[in-house]
SELOZA-89670 format. One record per residue (C-alpha): residue number from 1; residue in three letters; x, y, z. Coordinates in Angstrom, 2 decimals, decimal comma, always signed. Each point is the difference from the previous one (the first is absolute). Example, Ala and Ser with C-alpha at 12.3 -4.5 7.8 and 13.67 -1.06 7.14 Angstrom:
<sites>
[site 1; ala; [+12,30; -4,50; +7,80]] [site 2; ser; [+1,37; +3,44; -0,66]] 
</sites>
This chain:
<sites>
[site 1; unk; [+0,00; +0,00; +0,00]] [site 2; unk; [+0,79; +3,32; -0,97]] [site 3; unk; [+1,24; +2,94; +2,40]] [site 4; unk; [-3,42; +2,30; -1,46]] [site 5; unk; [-1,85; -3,40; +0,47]] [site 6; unk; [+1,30; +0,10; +3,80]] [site 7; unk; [-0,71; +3,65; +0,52]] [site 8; unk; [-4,03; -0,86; -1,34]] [site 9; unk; [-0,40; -2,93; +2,34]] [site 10; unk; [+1,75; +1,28; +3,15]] [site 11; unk; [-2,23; +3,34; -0,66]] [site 12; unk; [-3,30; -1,01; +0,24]] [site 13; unk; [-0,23; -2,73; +2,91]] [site 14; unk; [-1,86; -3,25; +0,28]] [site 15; unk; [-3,84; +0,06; -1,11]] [site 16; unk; [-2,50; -2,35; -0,71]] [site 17; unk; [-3,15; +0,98; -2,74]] [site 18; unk; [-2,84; -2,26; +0,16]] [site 19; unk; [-1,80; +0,70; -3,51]] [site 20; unk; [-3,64; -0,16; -1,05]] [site 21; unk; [-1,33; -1,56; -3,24]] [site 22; unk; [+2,38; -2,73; -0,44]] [site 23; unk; [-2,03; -1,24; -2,86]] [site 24; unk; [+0,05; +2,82; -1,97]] [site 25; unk; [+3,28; +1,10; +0,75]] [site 26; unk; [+1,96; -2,96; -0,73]] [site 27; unk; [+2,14; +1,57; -2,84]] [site 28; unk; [+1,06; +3,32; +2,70]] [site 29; unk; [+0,48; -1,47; +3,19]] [site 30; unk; [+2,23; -3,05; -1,34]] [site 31; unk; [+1,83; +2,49; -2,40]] [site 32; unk; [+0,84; +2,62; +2,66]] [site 33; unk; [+1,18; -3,27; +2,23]] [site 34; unk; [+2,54; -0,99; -2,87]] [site 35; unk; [+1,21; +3,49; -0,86]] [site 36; unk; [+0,83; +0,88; +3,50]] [site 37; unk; [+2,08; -3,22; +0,52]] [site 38; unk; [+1,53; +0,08; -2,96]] [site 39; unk; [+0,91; +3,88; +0,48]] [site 40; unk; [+1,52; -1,09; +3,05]] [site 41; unk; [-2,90; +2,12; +2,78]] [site 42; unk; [+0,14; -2,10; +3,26]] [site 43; unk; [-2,66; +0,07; +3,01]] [site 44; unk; [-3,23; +0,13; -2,25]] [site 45; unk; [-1,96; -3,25; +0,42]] [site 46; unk; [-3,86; -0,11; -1,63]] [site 47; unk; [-3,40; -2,07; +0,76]] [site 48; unk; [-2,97; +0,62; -2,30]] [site 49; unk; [-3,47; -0,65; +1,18]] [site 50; unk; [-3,48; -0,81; -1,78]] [site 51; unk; [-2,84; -2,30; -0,17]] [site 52; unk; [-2,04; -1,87; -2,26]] [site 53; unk; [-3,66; +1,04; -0,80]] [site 54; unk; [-2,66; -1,62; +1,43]] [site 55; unk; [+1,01; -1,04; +3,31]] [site 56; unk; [-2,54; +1,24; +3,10]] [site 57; unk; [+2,89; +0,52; +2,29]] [site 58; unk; [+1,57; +2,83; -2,99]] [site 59; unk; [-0,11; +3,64; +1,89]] [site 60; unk; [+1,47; +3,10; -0,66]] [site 61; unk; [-0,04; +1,78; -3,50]] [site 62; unk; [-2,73; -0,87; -2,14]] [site 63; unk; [+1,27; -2,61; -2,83]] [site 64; unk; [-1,56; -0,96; -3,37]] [site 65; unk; [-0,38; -3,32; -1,49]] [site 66; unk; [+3,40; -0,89; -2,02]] [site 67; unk; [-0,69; -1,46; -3,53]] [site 68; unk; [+1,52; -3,04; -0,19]] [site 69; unk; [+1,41; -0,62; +3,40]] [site 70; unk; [-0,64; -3,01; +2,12]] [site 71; unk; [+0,92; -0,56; +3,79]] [site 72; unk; [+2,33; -2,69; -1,55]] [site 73; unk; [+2,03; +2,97; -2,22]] [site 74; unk; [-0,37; +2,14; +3,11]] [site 75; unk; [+1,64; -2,77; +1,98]] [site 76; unk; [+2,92; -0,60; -3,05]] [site 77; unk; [+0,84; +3,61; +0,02]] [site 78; unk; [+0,59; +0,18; +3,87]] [site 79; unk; [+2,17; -3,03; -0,90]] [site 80; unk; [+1,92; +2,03; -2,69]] [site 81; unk; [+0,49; +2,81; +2,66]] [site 82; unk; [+1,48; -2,36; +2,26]] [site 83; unk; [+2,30; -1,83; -1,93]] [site 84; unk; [+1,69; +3,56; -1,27]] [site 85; unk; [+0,10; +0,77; +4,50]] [site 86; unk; [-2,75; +2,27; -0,01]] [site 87; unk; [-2,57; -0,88; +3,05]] [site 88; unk; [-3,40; +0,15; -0,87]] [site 89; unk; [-3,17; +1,08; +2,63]] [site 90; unk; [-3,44; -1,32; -0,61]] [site 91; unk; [-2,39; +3,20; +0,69]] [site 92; unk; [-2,68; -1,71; +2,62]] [site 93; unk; [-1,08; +3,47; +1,70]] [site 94; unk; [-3,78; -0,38; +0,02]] [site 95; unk; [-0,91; +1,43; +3,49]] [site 96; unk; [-3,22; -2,06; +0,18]] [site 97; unk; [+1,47; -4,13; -0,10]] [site 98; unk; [-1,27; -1,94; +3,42]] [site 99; unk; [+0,31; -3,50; +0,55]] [site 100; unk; [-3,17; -0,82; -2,24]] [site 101; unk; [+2,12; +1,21; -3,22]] [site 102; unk; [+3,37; -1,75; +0,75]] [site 103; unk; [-0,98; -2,98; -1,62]] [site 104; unk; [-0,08; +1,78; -3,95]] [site 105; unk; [+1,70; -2,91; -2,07]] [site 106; unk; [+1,39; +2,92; -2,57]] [site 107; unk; [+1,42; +1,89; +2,22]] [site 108; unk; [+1,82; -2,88; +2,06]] [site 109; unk; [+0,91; -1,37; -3,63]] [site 110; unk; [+2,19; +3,28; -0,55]] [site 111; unk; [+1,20; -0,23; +3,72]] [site 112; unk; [+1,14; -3,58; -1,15]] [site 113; unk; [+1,37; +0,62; -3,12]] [site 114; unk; [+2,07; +2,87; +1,01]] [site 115; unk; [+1,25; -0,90; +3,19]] [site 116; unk; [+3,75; +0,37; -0,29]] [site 117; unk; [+2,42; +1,18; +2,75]] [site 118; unk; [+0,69; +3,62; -0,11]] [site 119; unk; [-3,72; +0,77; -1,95]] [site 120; unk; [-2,61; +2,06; +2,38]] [site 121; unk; [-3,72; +1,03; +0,39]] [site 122; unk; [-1,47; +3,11; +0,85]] [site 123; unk; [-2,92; -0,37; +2,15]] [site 124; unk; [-2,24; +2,06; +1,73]] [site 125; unk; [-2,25; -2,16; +2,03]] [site 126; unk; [+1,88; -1,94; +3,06]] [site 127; unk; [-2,39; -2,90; -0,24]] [site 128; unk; [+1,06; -0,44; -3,57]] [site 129; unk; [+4,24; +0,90; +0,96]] [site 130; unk; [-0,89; -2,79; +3,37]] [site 131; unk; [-0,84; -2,33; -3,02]] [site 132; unk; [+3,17; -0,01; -2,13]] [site 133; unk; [+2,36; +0,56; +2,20]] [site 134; unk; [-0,95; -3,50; +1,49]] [site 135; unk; [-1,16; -1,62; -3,42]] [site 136; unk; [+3,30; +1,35; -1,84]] [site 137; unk; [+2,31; +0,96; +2,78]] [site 138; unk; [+2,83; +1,14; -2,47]] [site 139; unk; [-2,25; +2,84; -1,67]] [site 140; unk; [+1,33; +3,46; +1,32]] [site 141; unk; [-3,17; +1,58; +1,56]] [site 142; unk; [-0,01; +3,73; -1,44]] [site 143; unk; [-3,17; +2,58; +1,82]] [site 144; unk; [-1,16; +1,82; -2,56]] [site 145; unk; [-0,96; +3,95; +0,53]] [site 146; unk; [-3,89; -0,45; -0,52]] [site 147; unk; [-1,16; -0,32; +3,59]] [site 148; unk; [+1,48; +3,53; +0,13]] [site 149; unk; [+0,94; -0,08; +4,07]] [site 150; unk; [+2,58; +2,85; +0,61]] [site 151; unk; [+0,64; -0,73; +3,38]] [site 152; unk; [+3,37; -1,70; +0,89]] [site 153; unk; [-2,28; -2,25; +2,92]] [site 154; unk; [-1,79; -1,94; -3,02]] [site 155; unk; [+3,84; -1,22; -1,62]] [site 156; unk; [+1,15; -0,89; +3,20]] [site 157; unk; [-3,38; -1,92; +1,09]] [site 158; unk; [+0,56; -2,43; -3,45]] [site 159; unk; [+3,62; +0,39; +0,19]] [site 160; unk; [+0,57; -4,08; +0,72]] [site 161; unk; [-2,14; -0,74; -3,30]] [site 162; unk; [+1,04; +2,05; -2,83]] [site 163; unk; [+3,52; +0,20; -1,50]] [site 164; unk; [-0,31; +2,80; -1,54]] [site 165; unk; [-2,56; +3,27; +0,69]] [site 166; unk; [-0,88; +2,57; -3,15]] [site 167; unk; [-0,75; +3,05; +1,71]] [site 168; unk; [-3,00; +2,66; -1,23]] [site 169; unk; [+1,42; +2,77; -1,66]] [site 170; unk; [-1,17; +2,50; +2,62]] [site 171; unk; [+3,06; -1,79; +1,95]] [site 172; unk; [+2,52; +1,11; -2,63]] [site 173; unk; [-0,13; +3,20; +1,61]] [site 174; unk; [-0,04; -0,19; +3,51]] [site 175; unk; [+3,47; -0,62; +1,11]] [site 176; unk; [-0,41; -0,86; +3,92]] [site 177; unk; [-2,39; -2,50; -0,72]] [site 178; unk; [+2,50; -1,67; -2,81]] [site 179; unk; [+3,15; +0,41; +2,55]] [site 180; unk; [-2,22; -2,30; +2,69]] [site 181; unk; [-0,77; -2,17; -2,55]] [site 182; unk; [+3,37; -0,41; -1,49]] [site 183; unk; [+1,69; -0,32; +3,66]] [site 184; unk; [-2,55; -2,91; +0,96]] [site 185; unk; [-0,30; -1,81; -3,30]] [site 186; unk; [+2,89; +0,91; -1,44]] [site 187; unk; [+0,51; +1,23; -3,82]] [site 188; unk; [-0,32; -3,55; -1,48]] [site 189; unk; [-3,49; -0,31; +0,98]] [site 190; unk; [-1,26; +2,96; -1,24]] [site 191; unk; [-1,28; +1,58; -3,47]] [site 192; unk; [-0,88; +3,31; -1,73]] [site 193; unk; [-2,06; +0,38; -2,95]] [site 194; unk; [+1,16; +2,73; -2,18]] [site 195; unk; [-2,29; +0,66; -2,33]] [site 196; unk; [-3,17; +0,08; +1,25]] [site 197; unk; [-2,03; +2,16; -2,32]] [site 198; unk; [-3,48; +0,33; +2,33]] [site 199; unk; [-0,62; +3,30; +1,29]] [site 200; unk; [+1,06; +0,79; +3,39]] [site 201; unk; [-3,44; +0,93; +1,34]] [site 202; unk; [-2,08; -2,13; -1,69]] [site 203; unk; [-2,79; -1,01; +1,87]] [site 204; unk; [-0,87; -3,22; -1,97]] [site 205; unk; [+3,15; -1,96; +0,38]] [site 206; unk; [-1,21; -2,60; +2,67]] [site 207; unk; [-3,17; -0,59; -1,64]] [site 208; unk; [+1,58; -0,16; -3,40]] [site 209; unk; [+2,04; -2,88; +1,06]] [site 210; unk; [-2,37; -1,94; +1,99]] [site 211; unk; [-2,44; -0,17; -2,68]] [site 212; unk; [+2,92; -1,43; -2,40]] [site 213; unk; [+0,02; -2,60; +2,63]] [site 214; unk; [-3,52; -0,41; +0,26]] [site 215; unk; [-0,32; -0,35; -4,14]] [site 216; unk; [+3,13; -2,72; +0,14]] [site 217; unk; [-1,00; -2,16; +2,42]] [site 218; unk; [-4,35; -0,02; -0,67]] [site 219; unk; [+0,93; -0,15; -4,11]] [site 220; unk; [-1,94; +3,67; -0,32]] [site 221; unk; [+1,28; +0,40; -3,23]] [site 222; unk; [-2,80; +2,61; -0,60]] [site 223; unk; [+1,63; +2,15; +3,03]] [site 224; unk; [+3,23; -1,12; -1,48]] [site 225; unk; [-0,58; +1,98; -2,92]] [site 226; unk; [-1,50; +3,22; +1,74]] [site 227; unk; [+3,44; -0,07; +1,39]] [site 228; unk; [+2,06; -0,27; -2,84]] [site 229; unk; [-1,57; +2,31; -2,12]] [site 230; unk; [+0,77; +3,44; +1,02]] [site 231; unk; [-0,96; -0,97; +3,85]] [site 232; unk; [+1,79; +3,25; +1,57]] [site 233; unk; [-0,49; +2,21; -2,89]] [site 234; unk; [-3,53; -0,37; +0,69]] [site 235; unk; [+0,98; +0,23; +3,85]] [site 236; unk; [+1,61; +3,14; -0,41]] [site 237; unk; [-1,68; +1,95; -2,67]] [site 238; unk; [-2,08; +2,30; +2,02]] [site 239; unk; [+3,34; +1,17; +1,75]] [site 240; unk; [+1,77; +0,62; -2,87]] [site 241; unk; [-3,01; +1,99; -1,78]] [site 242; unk; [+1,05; +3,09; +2,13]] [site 243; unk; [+2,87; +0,35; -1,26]] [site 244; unk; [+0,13; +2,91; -2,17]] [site 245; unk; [+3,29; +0,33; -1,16]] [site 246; unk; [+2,19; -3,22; -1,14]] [site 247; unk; [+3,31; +1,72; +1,96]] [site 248; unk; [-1,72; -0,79; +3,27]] [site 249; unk; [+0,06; -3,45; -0,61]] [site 250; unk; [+4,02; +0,63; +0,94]] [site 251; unk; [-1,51; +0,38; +3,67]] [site 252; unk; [-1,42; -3,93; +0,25]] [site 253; unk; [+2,63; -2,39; +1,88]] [site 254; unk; [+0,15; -3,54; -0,44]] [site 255; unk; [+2,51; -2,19; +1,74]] [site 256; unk; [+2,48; -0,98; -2,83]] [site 257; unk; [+3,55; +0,82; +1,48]] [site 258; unk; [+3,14; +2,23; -1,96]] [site 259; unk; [+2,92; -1,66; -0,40]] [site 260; unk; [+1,40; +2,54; +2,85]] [site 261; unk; [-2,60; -1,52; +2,41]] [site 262; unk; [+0,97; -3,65; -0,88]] [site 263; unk; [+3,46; +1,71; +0,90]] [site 264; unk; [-1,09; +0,72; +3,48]] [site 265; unk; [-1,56; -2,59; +0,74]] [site 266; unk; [+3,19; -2,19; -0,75]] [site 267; unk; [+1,32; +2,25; +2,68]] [site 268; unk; [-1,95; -1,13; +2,84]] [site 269; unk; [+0,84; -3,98; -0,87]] [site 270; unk; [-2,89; -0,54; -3,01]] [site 271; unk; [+1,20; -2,37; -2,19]] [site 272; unk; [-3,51; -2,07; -1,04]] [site 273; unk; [-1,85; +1,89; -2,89]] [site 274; unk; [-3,14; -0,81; -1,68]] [site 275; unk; [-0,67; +0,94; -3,67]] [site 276; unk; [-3,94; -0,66; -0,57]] [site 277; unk; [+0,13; -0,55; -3,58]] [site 278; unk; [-2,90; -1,91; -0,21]] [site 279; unk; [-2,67; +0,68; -2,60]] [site 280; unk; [+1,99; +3,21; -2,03]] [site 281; unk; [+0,54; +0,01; -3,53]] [site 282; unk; [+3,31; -1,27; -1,01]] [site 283; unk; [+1,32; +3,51; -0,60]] [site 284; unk; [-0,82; +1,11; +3,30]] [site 285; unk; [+1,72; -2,64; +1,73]] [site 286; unk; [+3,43; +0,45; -2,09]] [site 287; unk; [-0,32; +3,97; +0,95]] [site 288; unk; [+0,30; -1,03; +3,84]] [site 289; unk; [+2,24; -2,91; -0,40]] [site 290; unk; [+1,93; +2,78; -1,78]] [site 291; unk; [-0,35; +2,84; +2,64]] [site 292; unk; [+0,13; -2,17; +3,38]] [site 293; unk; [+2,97; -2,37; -1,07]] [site 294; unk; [+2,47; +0,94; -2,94]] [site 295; unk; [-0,41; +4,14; +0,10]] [site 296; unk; [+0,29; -0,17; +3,61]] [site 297; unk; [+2,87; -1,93; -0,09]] [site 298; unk; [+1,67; +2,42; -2,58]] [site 299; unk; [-0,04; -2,90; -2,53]] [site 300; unk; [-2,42; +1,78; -2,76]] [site 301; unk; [+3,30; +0,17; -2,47]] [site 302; unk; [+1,45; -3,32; +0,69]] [site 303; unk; [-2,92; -1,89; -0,55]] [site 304; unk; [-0,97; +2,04; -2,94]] [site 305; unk; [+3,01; -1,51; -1,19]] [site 306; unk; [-0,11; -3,09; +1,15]] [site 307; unk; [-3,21; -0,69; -1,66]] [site 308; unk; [+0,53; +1,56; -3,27]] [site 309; unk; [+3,93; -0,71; -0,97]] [site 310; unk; [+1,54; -2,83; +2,72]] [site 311; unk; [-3,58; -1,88; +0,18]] [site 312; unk; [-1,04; +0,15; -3,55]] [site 313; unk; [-3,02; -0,92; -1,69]] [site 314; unk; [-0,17; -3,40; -1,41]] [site 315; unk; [+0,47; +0,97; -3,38]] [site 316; unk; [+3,60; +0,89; +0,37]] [site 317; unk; [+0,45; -2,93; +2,38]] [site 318; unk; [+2,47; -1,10; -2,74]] [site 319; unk; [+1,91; +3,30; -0,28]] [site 320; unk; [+3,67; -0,82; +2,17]] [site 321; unk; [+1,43; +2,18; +2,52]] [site 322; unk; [+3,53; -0,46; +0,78]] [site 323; unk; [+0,02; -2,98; -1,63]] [site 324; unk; [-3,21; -1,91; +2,01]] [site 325; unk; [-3,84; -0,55; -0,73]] [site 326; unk; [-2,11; +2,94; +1,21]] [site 327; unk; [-0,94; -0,83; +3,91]] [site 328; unk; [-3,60; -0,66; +0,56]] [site 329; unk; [-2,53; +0,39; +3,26]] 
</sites>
């Protein structure tokens, strides 16, 4: 390695990104994995997250149907993930599962068929976390963010059954209450989502989710569609209708961090970070690969080059450099 390849890694400290929409984002997340290796940048590890359609224990974003896909496909491409050292988490948040649901053959078949050391689930409801972690004792337990409890009290109360706790976003901000966390859980078992796009007062954020949940696990696929389609546009609209003029629209906050904020965050001991890329067009999800992981890291030029002139495309695969066969991800 390099000494400008020492100078990046020793720069920018250990971190862990845990990134949404594994399905989709196949091509980016196991691209950016190879270029940073093979440009030398040490102390960046990844984990993608998603789930298959159609399972009642599904929470969180709302997903659409995927033409084509099966839960066996699903299950080959957490596989795929795995074999290149990429852990994979099963998304199992539904906040309503009880005992009465725990019994769903799909959603055990995907617990089954994934179940590989090092690969996780985020869950929101304990009975469901209770359930796995004795059923398949070598998933990581992740808590995801949609129960929404800010107080430090409710981490420590569940502290002996999760691995790993996703904090709200509201927590991204309130320092205190991440030092106590940090000094009794320490920094491995905790994780910030970066990008959270929903507005920081929005008053429909607990309801939105728990309906998702309610949709998943009853089959509503009639509510499932009312909240897919435009859901907190329709929410919102009245709000935004007073809104005159389009430069006030500067003045509404939601809770996606800056690259400085990521920066202080590191500071106090952060080093888990969630990128919820789930359910964004593909162009969306390479602009914040692009601005959370290779601009912040100062690597827009070298990977610019990397991609277009060491990397090449496949049609001059066949074009020598120094006397070898163009190298290929």
């Amino acid at each position: 390695m390099s000494q400008e390849k020492l100078s990046i890694a020793h720069g920018m400290g250990p971190e862990h990104w845990n990134i949404g929409g594994a399905i989709n984002g196949f091509p980016h997340v196991t691209s950016a994995k190879a270029i940073l290796e093979d440009l030398g940048v040490e102390g960046i590890t990844f984990s993608v997250f998603d789930q298959h359609f159609g399972m009642k224990w599904a929470g969180g974003r709302p997903h659409s149907f995927a033409a084509g896909q099966t839960k066996e496909t699903f299950a080959r491409v957490v596989q795929e993930y795995n074999r290149r050292g990429i852990q994979f988490n099963l998304v199992f948040s539904n906040l309503l599962v009880g005992e009465e649901h725990l019994g769903d053959k799909r959603c055990n078949w995907m617990l089954e068929h994934c179940y590989r050391p090092g690969n996780g689930v985020i869950v929101t409801s304990h009975v469901l976390a209770r359930y796995i972690r004795e059923k398949f004792p070598e998933y990581r337990l992740i808590h995801s963010l949609t129960h929404f409890n800010k107080e430090p009290s409710y981490y420590f109360e569940h502290e002996g059954l999760y691995d790993v706790f996703v904090l709200p976003p509201h927590l991204n901000y309130r320092e205190k209450v991440l030092q106590e966390l940090l000094t009794r859980l320490g920094p491995d078992r905790i994780e910030i989502l970066v990008n959270e796009t929903c507005f920081r007062e929005c008053s429909i954020r607990s309801d939105h989710y728990e309906l998702i949940s309610k949709a998943c696990l009853e089959d509503d696929w009639d509510l499932w569609e009312q909240l897919t389609n435009s859901f907190c546009q329709r929410a919102h609209a009245e709000r935004f209708m007073h809104i005159k003029d389009a430069k006030n629209v500067k003045g509404v906050k939601n809770f996606s961090l800056t690259k400085e904020e990521i920066g202080g965050l590191k500071g106090l001991g952060i080093t888990n970070f969630k990128l919820a890329n789930r359910q964004v067009p593909n162009q969306q999800y390479a602009k914040w690969m692009d601005y959370y992981l290779i601009d912040r890291l100062g690597l827009s030029t070298p990977f610019y080059v990397y991609e277009n002139y060491y990397n090449t495309a496949p049609h001059f695969a066949g074009r020598p450099r120094n006397g070898t066969p163009e190298k290929q991800v």
